[in-house]
N, C-alpha and C positions, 0 to 999 in steps of 0.2 A: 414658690415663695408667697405669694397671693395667698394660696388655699392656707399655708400654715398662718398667716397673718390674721383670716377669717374667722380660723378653729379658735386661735387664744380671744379674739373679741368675743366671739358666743361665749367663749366658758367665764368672759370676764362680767360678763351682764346677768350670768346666772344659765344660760342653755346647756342643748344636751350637745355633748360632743358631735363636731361634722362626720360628715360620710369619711373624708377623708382621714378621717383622722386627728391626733395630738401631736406637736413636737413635741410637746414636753414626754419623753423616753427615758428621762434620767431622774430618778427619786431622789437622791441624796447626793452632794458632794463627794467624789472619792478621795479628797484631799483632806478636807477637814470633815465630812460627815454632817453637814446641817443640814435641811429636808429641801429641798426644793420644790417651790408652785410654779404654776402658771405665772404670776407676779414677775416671774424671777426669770421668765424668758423676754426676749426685746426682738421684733422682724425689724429689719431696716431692708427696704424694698428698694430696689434698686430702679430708675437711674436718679434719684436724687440723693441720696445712701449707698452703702457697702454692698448690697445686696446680701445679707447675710441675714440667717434664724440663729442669734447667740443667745445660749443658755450660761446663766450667770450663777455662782454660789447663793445659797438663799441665805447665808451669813447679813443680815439684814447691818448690824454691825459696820462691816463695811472689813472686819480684820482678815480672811482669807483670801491669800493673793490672786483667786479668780473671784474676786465680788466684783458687783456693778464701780465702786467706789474704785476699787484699784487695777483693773482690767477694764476698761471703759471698751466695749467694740470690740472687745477678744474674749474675755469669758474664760468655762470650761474647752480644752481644744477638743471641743466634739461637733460634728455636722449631723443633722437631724431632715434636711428637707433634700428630693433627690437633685434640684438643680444644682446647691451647692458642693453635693456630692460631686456633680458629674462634671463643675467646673473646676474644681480642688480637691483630685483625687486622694481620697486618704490613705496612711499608712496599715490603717487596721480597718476592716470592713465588716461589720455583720449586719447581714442579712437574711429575707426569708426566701424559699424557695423560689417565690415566683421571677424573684430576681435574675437569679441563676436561669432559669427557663426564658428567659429573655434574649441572652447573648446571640444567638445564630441571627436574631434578623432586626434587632435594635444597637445602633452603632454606640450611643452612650456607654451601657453597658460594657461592650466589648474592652472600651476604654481602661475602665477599672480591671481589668483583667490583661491589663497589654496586649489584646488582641487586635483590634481594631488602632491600626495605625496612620501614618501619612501617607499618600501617594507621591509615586514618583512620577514626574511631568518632564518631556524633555520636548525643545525645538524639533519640528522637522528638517530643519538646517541653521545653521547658524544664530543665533538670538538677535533678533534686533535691535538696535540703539537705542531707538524709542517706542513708546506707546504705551497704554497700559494692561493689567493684567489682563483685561476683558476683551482687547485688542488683539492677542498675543494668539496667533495658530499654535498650540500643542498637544499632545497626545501624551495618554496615559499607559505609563510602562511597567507597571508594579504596585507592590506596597510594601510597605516596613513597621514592625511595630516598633511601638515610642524606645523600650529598651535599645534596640536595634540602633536607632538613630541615634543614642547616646554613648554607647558603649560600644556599637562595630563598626558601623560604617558613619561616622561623622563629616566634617565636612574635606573633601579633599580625597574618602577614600571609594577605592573600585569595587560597584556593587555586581555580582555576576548574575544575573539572571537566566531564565530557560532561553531564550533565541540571542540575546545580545549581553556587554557590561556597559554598562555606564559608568559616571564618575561623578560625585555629588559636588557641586556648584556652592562657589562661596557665599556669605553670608549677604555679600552685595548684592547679589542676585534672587535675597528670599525678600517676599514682598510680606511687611508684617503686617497690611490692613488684613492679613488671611489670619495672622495671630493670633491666639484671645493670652491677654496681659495676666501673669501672675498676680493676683493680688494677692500680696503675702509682706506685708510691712520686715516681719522679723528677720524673714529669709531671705530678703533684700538688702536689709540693712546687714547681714550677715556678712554677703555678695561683696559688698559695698567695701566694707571692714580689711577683704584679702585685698580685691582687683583694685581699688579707689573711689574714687569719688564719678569720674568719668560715666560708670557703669548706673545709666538712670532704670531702667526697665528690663522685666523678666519676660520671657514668650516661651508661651506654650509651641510646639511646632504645629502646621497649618495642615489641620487634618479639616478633612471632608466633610461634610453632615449628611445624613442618611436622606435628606429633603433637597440634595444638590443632585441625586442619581437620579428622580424624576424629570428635572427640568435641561433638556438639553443647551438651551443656552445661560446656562451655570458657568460661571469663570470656572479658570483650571486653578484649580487650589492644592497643591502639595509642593513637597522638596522640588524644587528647580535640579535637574540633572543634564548631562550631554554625555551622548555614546562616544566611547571610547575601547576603543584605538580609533581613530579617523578615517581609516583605510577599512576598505570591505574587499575580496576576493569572490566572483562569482566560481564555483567548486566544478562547473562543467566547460564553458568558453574561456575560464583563467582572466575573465575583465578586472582590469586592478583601479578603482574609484574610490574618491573620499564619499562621505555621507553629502558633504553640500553641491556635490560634481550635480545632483540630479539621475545619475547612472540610475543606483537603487532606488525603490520608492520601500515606504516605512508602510506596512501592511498592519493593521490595530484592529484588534476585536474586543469591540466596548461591554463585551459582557465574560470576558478572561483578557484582562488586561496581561498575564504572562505569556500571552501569545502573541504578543508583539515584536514583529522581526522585521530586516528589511528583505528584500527578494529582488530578483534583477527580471523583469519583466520583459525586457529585449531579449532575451538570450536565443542564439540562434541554433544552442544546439539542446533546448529544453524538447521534452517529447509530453504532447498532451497540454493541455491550456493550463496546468499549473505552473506558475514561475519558480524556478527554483530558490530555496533561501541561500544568500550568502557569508561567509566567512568572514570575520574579522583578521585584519592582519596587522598583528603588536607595531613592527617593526620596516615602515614605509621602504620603498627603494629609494637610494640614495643620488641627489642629483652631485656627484663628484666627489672630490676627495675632500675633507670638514677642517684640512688646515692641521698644521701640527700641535696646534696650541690644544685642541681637544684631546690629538693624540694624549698629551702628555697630562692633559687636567684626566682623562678615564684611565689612565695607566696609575697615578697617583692613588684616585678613588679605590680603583680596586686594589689594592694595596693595603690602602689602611682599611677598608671592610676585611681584608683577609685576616689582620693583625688585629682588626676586634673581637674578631670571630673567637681568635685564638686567645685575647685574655679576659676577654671581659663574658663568657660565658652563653653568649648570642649564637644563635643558629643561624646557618650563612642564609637562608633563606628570608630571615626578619629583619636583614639589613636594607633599604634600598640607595639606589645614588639618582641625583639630580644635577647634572652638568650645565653650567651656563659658561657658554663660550662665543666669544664675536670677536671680529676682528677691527681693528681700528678703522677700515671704511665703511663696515655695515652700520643701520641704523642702530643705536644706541651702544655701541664698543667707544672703544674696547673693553671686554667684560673678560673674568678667568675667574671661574671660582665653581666649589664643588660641595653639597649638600648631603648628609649622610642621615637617612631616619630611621627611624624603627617601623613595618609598616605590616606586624603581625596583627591579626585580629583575635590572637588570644591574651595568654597573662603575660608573656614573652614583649608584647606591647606595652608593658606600663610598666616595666622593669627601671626607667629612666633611666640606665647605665649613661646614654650616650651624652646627656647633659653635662654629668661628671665629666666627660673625658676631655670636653671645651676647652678646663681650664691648661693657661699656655703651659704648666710643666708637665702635666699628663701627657697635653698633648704633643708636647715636643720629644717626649720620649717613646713615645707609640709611633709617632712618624719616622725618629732616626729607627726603631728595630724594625718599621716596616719595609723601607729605605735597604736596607740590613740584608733581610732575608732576602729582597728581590735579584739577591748579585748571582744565588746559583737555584737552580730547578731539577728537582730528580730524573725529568728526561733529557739532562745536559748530555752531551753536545747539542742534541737533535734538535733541541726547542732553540736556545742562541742561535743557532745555523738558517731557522725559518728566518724568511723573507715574507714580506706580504704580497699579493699576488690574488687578483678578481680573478684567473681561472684554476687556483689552487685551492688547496684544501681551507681556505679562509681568509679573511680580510684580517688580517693579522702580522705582528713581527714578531720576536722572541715571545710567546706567553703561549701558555698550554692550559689544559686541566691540571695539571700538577702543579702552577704556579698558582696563576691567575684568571681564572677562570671564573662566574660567579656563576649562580644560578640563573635560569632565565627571566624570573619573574622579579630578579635585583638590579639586573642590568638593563641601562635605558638603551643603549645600541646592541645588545643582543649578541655580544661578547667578540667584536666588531672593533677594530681601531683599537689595540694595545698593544704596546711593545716595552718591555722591560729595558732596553738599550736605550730610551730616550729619558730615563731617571736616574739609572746607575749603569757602570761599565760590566759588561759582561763577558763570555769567555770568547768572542766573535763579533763583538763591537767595540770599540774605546774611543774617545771623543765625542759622541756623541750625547753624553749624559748630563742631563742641567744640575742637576746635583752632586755631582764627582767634580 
């Protein structure tokens, strides 16, 4: 911004152009066609300005709607110096070669090319309560580019990587001093217009700079994440540990951050001084039986996933469920209630059926023909006749694959606790149904 600030003083005193160059790049108006000079360009140097090189219509008049007189600080919407480029990437870019021949080992660049994304940052065990980001032990798990973080894995969803997945970490947990602030008045006020008034500030997501990799005592700067599933299985001793037990330790190689895993370092039955990696495990073991009241909030669930599936167009796999269940002595019960989303990371995700189906007449009539359908099962008798049973074919009571069954990556208990007979009366239960 400096240099281009230097070039329009030389050519305004009468010099020859700097080494570096002119902003001024643009001859004429494409809106109205009046010529543009030097004159008709303005630097406001930042930090006591915008930090912005605007180029203005040279309509000296003042009548085309990018003149200095009616676009004051906005201009033609053109960017001419590369800082502003590489802080407010544009929708249309041209450039010269050497630009392009930059990308592999200058991070700016990559930017403009959605190459060059966030990092993924996660605790070695649980997040502390306090301190600050300089304070914080983390290690670096990945990366993602900006698309990425926008449109697949947002905030909430499970990112898979080569040795572990993770789950990206809410919005509480991004620290925006790592942010650089949109500055973009129109696209704010845009923002502003749908969401409210509420919505002060736009952030860029807290990507790295290419002068953070030299210095190792650099704060950790990217998306905040935590591994997920909780549980790890070592694949040789069968050791079954959460990530913050200590069992495993998180093994990081700071020059292939995808090769970040954890490994069980004790194991007594590893051969040769490598530790072996271990297994994530979705679906913890169970300390006892979770209460009936779940039974009947996941028999429900699946239920009406089955009966969206069927009218509303949804693939059983883009359905997920979220059970909150607690009993009137545990901390914060009594709670009963069940969450149904969409959790594809293709077009199947933005489909927004399931908002529609909120409302109460939709929804009362999706749930009586779910309700409906659960009274008989194509493997009747066989499926009413199951009992559930820890050394039988499942933790289960009436429900099969032919009912109610969901996929595994839809179901939060791993198709575990359902029984048909505790919603509606079937051919080998009666009484027991809260809704008959």
């Amino acid at each position: 911004m400096s240099a281009a600030a230097n070039a329009l003083r030389q050519r305004s005193v009468g010099g020859r152009p700097s080494a570096t160059g002119s902003p001024r790049q643009i001859t004429s108006c494409p809106w109205c066609g009046s010529e543009i000079r030097e004159q008709h360009l303005r630097v406001y140097e930042a930090p006591s300005d915008i930090g912005r090189c605007v180029t203005y219509c040279g309509d000296n008049l003042g009548r085309c709607d990018f003149s200095e007189a009616k676009a004051p600080k906005e201009g033609l919407p053109v960017m001419v110096v590369d800082e502003e480029i590489y802080r407010r990437p544009p929708a249309l870019l041209i450039a010269t070669v050497d630009k392009f021949a930059q990308m592999p080992w200058k991070g700016e660049t990559q930017m403009l090319f959605a190459w060059k994304g966030p990092s993924l940052w996660s605790w070695t065990s649980a997040p502390p309560d306090c301190g600050s980001i300089e304070e914080q032990r983390m290690n670096e798990l990945g990366e993602l580019r900006p698309s990425q973080l926008i449109f697949t894995f947002g905030v909430g969803a499970l990112v898979d990587l080569p040795n572990l997945s993770v789950i990206v970490l809410g919005l509480d947990d991004w620290d925006i001093r790592c942010c650089k602030e949109i500055e973009e008045d129109r696209l704010v006020a845009a923002v502003q217009k749908r969401l409210g008034a509420q919505m002060g500030r736009l952030y860029l997501p807290p990507i790295k700079q290419d002068s953070m990799d030299k210095d190792p005592a650099a704060p950790a700067v990217g998306v905040p994440v935590a591994p997920f599933p909780r549980w790890m299985r070592c694949p040789l001793c069968n050791t079954l540990a959460t990530v913050e037990s200590g069992v495993f330790k998180l093994i990081q190689d700071p020059y292939r951050p995808d090769r970040t895993q954890y490994v069980h370092q004790g194991c007594l039955k590893s051969v040769g001084s490598r530790a072996p990696s271990v297994l994530p495990v979705r679906f913890p073991p169970e300390e006892g039986f979770p209460g009936i009241r779940l039974v009947l909030l996941h028999s429900l669930a699946h239920a009406l996933m089955r009966q969206i599936v069927l009218d509303c167009g949804y693939s059983a796999a883009s359905i997920r469920e979220r059970l909150y269940s607690r009993q009137p002595n545990e901390d914060g019960g009594p709670m009963a209630g069940i969450l149904l989303y969409t959790a594809a990371a293709d077009s199947e995700g933005t489909l927004g059926g399931l908002v529609e189906l909120g409302e109460p007449l939709t929804l009362g009539r999706h749930l009586q023909q779910a309700l409906e359908s659960m009274r008989l099962c194509a493997s009747d008798p066989l499926c009413a006749d199951h009992r559930p049973d820890m050394l039988g074919r499942g933790i289960q009571g009436a429900c099969c694959h032919a009912c109610r069954f969901a996929p595994e990556t839809s179901c939060e208990r791993g198709n575990r606790y359902l029984d048909r007979s505790v919603l509606v009366n079937t051919f080998s239960a009666r009484g027991t149904a809260f809704f008959d």
